[in-house]
C-alpha positions in Angstrom: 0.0 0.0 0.0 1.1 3.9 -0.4 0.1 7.0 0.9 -2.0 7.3 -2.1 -4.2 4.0 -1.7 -4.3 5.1 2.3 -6.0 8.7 0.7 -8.2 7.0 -1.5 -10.4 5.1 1.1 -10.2 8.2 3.2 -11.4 10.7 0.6 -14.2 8.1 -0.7 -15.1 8.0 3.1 -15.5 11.8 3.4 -17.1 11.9 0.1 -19.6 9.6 0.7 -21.6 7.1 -2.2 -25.0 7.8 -2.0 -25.4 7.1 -5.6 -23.6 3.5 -4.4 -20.7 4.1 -6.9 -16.8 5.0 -6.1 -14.6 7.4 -8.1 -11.5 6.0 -10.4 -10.3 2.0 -9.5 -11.8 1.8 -6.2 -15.3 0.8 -8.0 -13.5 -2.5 -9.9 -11.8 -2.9 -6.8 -15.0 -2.9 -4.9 -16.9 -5.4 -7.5 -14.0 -7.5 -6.8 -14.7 -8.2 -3.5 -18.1 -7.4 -3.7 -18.5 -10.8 -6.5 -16.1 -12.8 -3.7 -18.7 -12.6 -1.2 -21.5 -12.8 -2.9 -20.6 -16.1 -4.5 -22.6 -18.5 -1.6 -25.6 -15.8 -1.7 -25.3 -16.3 -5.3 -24.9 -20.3 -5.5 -27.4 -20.0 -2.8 -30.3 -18.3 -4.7 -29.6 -20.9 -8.0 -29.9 -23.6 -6.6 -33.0 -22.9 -4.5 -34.1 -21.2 -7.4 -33.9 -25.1 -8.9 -35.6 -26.4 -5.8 -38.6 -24.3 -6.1 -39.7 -24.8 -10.0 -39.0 -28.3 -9.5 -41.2 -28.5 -6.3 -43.7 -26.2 -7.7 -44.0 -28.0 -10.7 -46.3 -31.2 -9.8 -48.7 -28.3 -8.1 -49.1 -26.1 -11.2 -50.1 -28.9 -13.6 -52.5 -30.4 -11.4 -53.8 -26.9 -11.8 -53.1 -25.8 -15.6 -55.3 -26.6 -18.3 -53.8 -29.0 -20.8 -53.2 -26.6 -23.3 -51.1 -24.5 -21.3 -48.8 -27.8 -19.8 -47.1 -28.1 -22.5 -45.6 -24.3 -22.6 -45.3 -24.1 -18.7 -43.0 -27.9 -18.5 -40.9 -25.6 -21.8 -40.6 -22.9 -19.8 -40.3 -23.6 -16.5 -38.3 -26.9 -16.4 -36.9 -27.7 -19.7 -34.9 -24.1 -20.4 -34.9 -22.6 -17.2 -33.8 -25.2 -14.9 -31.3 -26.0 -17.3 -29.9 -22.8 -17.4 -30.1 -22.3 -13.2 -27.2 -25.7 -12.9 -25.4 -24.3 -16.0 -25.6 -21.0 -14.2 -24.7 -22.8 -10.8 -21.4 -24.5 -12.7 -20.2 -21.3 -13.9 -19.7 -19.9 -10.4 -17.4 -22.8 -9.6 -15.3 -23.3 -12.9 -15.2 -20.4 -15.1 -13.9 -17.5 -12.3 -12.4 -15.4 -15.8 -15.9 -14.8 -16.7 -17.1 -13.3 -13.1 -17.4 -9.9 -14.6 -20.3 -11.3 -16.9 -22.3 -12.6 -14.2 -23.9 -9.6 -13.0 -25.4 -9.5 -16.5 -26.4 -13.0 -16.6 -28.1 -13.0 -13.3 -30.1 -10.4 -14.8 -31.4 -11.5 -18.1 -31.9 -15.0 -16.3 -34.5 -13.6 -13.2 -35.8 -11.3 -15.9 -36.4 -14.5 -18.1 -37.6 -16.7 -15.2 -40.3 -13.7 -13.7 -41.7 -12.9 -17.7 -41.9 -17.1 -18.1 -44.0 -17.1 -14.7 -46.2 -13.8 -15.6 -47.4 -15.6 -18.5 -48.0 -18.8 -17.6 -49.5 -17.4 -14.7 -51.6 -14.7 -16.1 -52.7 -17.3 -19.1 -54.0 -20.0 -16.7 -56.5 -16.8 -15.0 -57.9 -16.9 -17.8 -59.0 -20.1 -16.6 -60.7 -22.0 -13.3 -59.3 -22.6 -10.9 -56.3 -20.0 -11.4 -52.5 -20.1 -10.4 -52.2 -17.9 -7.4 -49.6 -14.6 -8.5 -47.5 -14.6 -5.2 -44.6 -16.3 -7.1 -44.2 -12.9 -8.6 -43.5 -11.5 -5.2 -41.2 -14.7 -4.7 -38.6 -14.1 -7.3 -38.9 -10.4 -6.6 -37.7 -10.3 -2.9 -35.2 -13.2 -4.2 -33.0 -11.5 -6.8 -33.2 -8.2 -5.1 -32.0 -10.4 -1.4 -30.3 -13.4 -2.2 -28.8 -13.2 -6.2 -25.9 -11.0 -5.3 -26.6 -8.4 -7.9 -25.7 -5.1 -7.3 -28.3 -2.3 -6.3 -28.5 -0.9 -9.8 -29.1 -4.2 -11.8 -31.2 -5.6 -9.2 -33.4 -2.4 -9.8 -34.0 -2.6 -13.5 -34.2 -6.4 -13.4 -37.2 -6.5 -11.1 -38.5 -3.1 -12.8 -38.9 -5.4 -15.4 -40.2 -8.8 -14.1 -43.4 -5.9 -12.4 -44.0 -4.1 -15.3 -44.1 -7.4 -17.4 -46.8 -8.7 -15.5 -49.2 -5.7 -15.6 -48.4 -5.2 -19.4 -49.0 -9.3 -19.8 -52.2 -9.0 -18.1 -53.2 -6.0 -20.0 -52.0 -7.6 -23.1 -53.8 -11.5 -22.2 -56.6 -9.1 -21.0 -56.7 -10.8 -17.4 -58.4 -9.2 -14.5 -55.8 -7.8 -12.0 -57.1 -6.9 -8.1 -56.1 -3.5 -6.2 -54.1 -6.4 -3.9 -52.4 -7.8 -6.5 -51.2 -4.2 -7.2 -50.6 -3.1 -4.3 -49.0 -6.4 -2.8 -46.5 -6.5 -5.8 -45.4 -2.9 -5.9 -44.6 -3.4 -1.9 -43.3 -6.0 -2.3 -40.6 -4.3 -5.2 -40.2 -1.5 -2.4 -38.7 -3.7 0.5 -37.1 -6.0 -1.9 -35.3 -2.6 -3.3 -34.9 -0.8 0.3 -33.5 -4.1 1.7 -30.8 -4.7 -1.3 -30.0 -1.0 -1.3 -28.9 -1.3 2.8 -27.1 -4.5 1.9 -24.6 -2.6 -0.8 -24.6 0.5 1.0 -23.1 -1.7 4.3 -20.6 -3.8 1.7 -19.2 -0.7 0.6 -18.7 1.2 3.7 -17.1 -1.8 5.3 -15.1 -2.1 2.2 -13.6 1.7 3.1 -13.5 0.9 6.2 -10.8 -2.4 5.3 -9.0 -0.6 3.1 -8.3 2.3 5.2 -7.1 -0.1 8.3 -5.3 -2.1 5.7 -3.3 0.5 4.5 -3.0 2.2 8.3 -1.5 -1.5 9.0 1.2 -1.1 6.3 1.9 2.3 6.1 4.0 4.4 8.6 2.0 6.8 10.3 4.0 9.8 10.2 5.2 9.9 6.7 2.6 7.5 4.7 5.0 5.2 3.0 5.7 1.4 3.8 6.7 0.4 7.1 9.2 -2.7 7.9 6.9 -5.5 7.7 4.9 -4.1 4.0 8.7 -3.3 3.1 9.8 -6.6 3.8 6.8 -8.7 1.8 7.3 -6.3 -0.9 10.8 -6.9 -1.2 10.2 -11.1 -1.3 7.7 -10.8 -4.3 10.0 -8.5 -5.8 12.8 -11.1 -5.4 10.8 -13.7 -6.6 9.8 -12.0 -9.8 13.3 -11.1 -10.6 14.6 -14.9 -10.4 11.8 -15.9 -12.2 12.1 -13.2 -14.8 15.8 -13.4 -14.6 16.1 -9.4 -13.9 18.4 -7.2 -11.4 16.9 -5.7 -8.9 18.5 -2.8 -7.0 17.6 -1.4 -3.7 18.3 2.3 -2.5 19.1 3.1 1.0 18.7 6.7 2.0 19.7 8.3 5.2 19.5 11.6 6.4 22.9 13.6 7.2 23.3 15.7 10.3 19.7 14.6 11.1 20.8 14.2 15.0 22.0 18.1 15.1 19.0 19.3 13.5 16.7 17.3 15.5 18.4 18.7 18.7 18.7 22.3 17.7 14.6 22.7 16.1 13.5 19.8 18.5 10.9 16.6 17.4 8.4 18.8 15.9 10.7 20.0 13.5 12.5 16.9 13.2 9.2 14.7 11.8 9.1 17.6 9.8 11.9 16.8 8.3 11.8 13.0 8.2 8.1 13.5 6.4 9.7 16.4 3.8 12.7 13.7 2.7 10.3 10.5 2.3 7.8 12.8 0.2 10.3 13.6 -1.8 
């Protein structure tokens, strides 16, 4: 760490993120971490996601009308099961393509909550009907439990609610003032709770970085102390053998710094010592 990584989280601190985004390479820095811990909530969601469908399944087709089993097994089990384990692999083998995940995750809820509006919204048109709560289901899920970041999980549920008052509109199927209202609250905790959830990940994330750095860094000048100086210096000698290149090291020491300490005293004299190792 340097003085200037040390500045960084401080300044992001003071600044504040409101908008839940850093400045410069502290955001990719902060995805980083923020896609290592999400990983289990992640794995977590996909393969409960696979648990449910399959467990609802048996239910729903007691229920469906047999014109409409054929398009909810297609949708429901044979593509988007599937594509949950395929989904669930790629978090354990393919770690080069983490940056692509947010992006997944979104097109697959998004795919997953339009399949369920219209299955769902098609069989109302029928008796008895599926009941809508699954809506609400894989709302509070992706915005709690799918490790997608505030701004994704936002537009991805935007679009699983608005898809199911436009399929009903479009299916022209009845829709209650619960249904509305239950749905639309239902969006509002999901959105409150994911937005607390980043907020806390990144202000704990500051918080690391700046005792990180405060545990590597000397504190009255800002640059390396022993231990950070001595780690740096073994990967450093690594590399070079490795690499087979020279590697030169520069020790500096103050002249006379004795005589000045004792003439303009300590205050002075960290003056000093913090002047030469800026420079």
């Amino acid at each position: 760490m340097t003085d200037t990584d040390l500045a960084r989280y401080s300044r992001q601190l003071e600044k504040g993120f409101r908008n839940l985004r850093f400045e410069g390479s502290l955001e990719s820095e902060f995805r980083e971490v923020f896609y290592r811990r999400g990983l289990l909530r992640q794995r977590a969601a996909i393969a409960l996601g696979i648990l449910l469908l399959a467990s609802l399944a048996p239910l729903d087709l007691q229920r469906l009308p047999e014109s409409l089993q054929s398009a909810y097994l297609w949708t429901r089990i044979y593509i988007a099961c599937p594509i949950l384990a395929l989904a669930l692999c790629l978090t354990f083998y393919l770690d080069n393509l983490k940056r692509y995940f947010q992006l997944a995750a979104l097109l697959i809820v998004v795919y997953i909550g339009v399949a369920t509006n219209s299955i769902v919204l098609m069989a109302n048109l029928h008796r008895p009907t599926l009941p809508y709560e699954g809506i609400n289901l894989i709302i509070m899920t992706s915005f709690l439990l799918a490790g997608l970041l505030f701004r994704y999980a936002l537009l991805c549920n935007a679009l699983v609610a608005v898809s199911y008052f436009a399929i009903a509109s479009l299916y022209g199927t009845p829709i209650s003032v619960h249904e509305i209202f239950f749905i639309t609250a239902h969006w509002a905790v999901g959105a409150t709770g994911c937005y607390i959830i980043e907020f806390n990940s990144r202000f704990n994330f500051l918080q690391q970085g700046v005792m990180s750095a405060l545990a590597q860094t000397d504190a009255l000048t800002g640059i390396f102390n022993r231990g950070a100086i001595d780690h740096k210096l073994e990967r450093l000698f690594h590399y070079a053998q490795r690499e087979k290149k020279t590697l030169s090291l520069l020790m500096v020491d103050i002249d006379y710094f004795k005589r000045y300490n004792d003439l303009y005293g300590h205050i002075e004299g960290d003056h000093c010592i913090y002047q030469v190792a800026k420079a």
